[in-house]
ZAMARGU-4260 file (C-alpha; in steps of 0.2 Angstrom, whole numbers, plus 5000, padded with zeros to 4 digits):
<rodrens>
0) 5000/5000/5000 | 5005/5018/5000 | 5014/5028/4983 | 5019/5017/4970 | 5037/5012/4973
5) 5042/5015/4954 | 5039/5032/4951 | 5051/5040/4945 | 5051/5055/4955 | 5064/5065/4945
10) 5054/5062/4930 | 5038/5068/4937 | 5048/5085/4943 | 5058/5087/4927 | 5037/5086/4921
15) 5029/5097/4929 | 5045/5110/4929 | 5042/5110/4911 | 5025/5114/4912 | 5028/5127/4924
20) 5039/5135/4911 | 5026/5132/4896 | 5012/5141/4908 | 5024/5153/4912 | 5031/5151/4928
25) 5049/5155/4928 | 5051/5161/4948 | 5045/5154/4963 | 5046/5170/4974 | 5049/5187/4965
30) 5061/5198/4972 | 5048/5215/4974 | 5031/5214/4977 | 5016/5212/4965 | 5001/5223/4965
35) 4988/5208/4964 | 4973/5219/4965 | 4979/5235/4953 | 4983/5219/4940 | 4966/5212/4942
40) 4956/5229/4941 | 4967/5234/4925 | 4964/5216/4917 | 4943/5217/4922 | 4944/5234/4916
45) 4954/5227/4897 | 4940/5214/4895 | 4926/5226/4896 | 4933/5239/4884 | 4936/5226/4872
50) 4919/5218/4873 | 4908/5221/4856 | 4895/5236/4858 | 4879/5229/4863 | 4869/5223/4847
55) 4853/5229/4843 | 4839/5219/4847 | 4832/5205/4836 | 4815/5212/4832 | 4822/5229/4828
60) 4827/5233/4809 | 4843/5237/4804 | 4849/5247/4789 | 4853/5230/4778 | 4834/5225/4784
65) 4826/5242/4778 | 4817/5241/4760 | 4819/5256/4747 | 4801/5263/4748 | 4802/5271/4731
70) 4798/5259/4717 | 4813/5264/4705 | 4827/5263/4721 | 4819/5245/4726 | 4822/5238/4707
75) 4839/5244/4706 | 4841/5239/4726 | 4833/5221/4720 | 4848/5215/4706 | 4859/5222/4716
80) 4874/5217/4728 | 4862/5221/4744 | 4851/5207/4737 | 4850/5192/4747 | 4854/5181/4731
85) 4868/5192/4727 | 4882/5180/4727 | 4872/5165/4719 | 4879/5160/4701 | 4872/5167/4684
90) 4864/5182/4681 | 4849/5193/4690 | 4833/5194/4680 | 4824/5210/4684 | 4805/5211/4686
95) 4797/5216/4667 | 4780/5225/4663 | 4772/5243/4667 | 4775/5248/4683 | 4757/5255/4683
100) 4748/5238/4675 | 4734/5230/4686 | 4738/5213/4683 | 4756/5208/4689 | 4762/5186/4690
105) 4772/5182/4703 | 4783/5166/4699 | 4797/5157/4710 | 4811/5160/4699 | 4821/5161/4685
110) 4820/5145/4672 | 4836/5136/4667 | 4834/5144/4650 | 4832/5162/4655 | 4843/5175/4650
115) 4836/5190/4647 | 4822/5191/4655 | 4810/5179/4666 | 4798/5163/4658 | 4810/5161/4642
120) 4811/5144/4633 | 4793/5133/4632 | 4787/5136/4649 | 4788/5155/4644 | 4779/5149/4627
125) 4764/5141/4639 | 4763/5155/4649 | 4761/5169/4634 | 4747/5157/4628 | 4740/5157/4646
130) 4741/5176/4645 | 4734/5174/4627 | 4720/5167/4632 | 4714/5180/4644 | 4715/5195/4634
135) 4732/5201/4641 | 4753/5200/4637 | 4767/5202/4643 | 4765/5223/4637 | 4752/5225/4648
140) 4757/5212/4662 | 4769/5214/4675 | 4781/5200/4679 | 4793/5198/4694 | 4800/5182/4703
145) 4803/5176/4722 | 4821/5175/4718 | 4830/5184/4703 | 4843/5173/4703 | 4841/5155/4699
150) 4845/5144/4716 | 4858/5128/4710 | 4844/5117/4716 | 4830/5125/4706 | 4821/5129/4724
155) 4820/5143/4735 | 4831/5140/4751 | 4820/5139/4764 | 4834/5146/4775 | 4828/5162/4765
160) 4814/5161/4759 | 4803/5171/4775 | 4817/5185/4769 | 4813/5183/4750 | 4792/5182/4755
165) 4795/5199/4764 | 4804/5206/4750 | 4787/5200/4737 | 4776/5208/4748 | 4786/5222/4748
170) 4787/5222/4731 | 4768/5219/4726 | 4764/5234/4738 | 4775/5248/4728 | 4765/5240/4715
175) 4747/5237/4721 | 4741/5229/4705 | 4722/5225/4707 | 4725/5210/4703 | 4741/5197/4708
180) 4742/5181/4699 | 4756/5169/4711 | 4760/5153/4701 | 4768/5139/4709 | 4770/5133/4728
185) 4784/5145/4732 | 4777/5159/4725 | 4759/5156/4733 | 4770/5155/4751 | 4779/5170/4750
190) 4763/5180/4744 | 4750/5169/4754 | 4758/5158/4768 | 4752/5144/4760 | 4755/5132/4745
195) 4743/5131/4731 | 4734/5118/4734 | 4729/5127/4751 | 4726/5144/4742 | 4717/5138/4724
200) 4700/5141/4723 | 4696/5158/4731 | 4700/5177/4732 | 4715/5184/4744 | 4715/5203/4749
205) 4732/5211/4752 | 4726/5229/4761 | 4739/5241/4756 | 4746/5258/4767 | 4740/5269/4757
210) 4722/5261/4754 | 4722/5252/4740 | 4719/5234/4739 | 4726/5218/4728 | 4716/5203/4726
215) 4726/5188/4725 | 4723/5170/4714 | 4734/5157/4716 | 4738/5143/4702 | 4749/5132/4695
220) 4766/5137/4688 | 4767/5133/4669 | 4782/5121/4671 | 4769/5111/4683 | 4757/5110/4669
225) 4769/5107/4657 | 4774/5091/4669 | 4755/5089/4670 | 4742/5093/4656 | 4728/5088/4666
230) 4731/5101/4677 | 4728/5115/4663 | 4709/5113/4668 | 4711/5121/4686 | 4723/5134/4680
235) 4709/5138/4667 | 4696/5141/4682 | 4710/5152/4689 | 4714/5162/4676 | 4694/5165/4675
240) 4692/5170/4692 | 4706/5182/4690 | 4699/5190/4674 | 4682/5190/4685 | 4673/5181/4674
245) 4672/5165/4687 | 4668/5170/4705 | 4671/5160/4719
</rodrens>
């Protein structure tokens, strides 16, 4: 019993003098004495001025948060660096049409075609018939996407999206068409809240600052319907009850 008889006790001194000396320790007793308290006030004091200013809370907006309220600042602010999607691959596709038309499209994003502006290729060849078919075009229409850059996945993050949904709405109030068509699930949530087979069927009301007011029909997005021909019945009803000819 007791300490183990084979330490090596020099070893274990040789250690820990070592240590010591790694730590810092190079004295046992200094030869003049050390003001412990000044050193610790002057260290205390250190720490505190070199802790970050206090952040501001999470609710309240900063300048990065803040929208431009003027519809020309906010297009040029949308493609540009400030954008959430600004360091994404490819190129931004801005928002097309009369900034005073009454009916604006919302879709999700840019198609892998696209290069000059949104719903190029043959989904944009379905949705000019779609327009077509309503009496309207892309001259008096307005267009604008969730994300005007193209995600790698095709998707809007979700990481992102309640930011990108905030910038919509934003969007869709300098606009205040008197009528919003959203096409496609991630459209419909930014917009709505809700995907489109939650939202088809019936009117939304967006109530603006300044009084006006923009009802909302959600459908599907042309590629969906390329996917699925069937489905171009239902986003006939909805194209109806957007022109008003089919109330629901």
């Amino acid at each position: 019993m007791g300490a183990d008889q084979n330490l090596d006790w020099a070893k274990a001194a040789a250690s820990a003098l070592d240590w010591w000396q790694d730590a810092g320790v190079d004295v046992v007793v200094g030869d003049e004495g050390f003001a412990w308290l000044e050193s610790a006030a002057q260290q205390l004091a250190a720490r505190q001025s070199a802790r970050p200013a206090p952040s501001a809370p999470a609710d309240a907006p900063t300048a990065a948060d803040t929208l431009p309220e003027d519809a020309a600042a906010f297009a040029a602010w949308r493609i540009g660096a400030a954008a959430p999607e600004a360091r994404w691959g490819g190129g931004a596709i801005a928002a097309a049409g009369p900034a005073d038309a009454e009916v604006m499209v919302f879709v999700d994003c840019p198609e892998r075609d696209d290069r000059d502006m949104l719903m190029e290729g043959e989904v944009g060849r379905l949705f000019d018939r779609m327009l077509a078919a309503i009496g309207r075009s892309r001259a008096d229409t307005a267009l604008a996407s969730v994300c005007v850059r193209r995600p790698t996945t095709g998707r809007v993050p979700r990481d992102i999206e309640a930011r990108l949904g905030e910038i919509a709405r934003h969007h869709v109030a300098l606009a205040a068409p008197k009528r919003l068509l959203v096409m496609g699930d991630a459209a419909s949530r930014a917009i709505l809240a809700m995907n489109v087979a939650d939202a088809r069927g019936r009117f939304h009301v967006l109530n603006h600052k300044d009084g006006r007011v923009t009802h909302v029909v959600a459908s599907h997005h042309p590629r969906f319907l390329l996917d699925r021909p069937a489905a171009k019945a239902e986003a006939w009803k909805d194209l109806l009850m957007l022109t008003g000819e089919v109330e629901r």
